[in-house]
C-alpha positions as CSV (number, residue, x, y, z in Angstrom):
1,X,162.6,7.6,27.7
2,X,163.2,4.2,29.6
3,X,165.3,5.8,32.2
4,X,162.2,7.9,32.8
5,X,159.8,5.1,33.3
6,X,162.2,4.0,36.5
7,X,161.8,7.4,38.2
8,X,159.0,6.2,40.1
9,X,160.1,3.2,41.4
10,X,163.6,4.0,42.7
11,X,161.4,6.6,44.5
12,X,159.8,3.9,46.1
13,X,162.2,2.1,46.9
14,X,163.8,4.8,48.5
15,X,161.0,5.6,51.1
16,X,160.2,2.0,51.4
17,X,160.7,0.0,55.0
18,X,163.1,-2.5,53.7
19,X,165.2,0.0,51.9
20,X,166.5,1.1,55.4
21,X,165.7,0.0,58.8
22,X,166.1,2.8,61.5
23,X,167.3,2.5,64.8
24,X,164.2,3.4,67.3
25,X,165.7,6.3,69.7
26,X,162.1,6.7,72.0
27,X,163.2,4.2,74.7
28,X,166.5,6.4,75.0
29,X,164.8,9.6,75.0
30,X,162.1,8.5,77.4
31,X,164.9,7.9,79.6
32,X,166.9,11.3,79.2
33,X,163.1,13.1,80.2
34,X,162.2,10.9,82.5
35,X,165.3,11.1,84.8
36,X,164.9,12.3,87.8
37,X,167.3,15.1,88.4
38,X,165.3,17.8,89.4
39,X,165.7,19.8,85.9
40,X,162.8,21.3,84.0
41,X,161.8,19.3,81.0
42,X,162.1,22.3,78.7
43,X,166.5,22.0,79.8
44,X,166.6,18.2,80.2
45,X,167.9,18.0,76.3
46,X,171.2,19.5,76.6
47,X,172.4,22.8,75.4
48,X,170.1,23.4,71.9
49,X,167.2,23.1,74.3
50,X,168.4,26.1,76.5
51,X,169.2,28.0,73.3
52,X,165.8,27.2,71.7
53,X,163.8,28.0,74.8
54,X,166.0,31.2,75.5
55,X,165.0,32.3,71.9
56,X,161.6,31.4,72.0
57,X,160.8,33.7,74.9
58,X,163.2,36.3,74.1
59,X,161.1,36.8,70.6
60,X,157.7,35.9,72.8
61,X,158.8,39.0,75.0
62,X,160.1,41.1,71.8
63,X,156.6,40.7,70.3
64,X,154.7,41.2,72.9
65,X,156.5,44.6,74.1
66,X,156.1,45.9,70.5
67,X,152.0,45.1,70.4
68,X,151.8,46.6,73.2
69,X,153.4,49.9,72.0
70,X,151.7,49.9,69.5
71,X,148.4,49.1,71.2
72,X,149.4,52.5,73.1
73,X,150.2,54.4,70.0
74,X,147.2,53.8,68.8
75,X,145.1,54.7,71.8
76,X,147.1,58.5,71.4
77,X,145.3,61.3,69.7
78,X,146.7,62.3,66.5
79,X,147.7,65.9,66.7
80,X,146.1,68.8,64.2
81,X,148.8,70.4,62.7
C-alpha cells in the first residue's frame, strides 16, 4: 500500500521545472523563418514541411472534389423505375 501512496509525487516530480531543464529552441527557429532567402514560410522547415503541406492540400483538394460530386449528385433527379 505504501508504494501506492508515492504514485503521486514521483508524478510530480516528473513534470516539475527542476526535474529537467529544456533547452529553449525559439531564438533558433525565429532565425530559420526569418531568413531571408526568398522561400515561402510554409517550405522554410526543411523536407517534412513540403511533405506536410503537399498532404494537406492534396486531401484539401480530394475533399473538396468529392463534396462537390456529391453536391451534383444530389442536385440529379432520381429516375422512376
Amino acid at each position: 500500500m505504501n508504494h501506492l501512496l508515492r504514485v503521486p509525487v514521483q508524478a510530480s516530480r516528473a513534470f516539475s521545472s527542476s526535474a529537467r531543464q529544456l533547452k529553449n529552441k525559439v531564438p533558433e527557429a525565429q532565425k530559420l523563418f526569418q531568413a531571408d532567402n526568398s522561400l515561402p514560410v510554409h517550405i522554410k522547415g526543411g523536407t517534412g514541411d513540403v511533405l506536410l503541406y503537399r498532404a494537406t492540400m492534396t486531401l484539401t483538394m480530394a475533399g473538396t472534389c468529392y463534396s462537390l460530386y456529391w453536391l451534383l449528385f444530389a442536385s440529379m433527379p432520381q429516375k422512376k423505375a
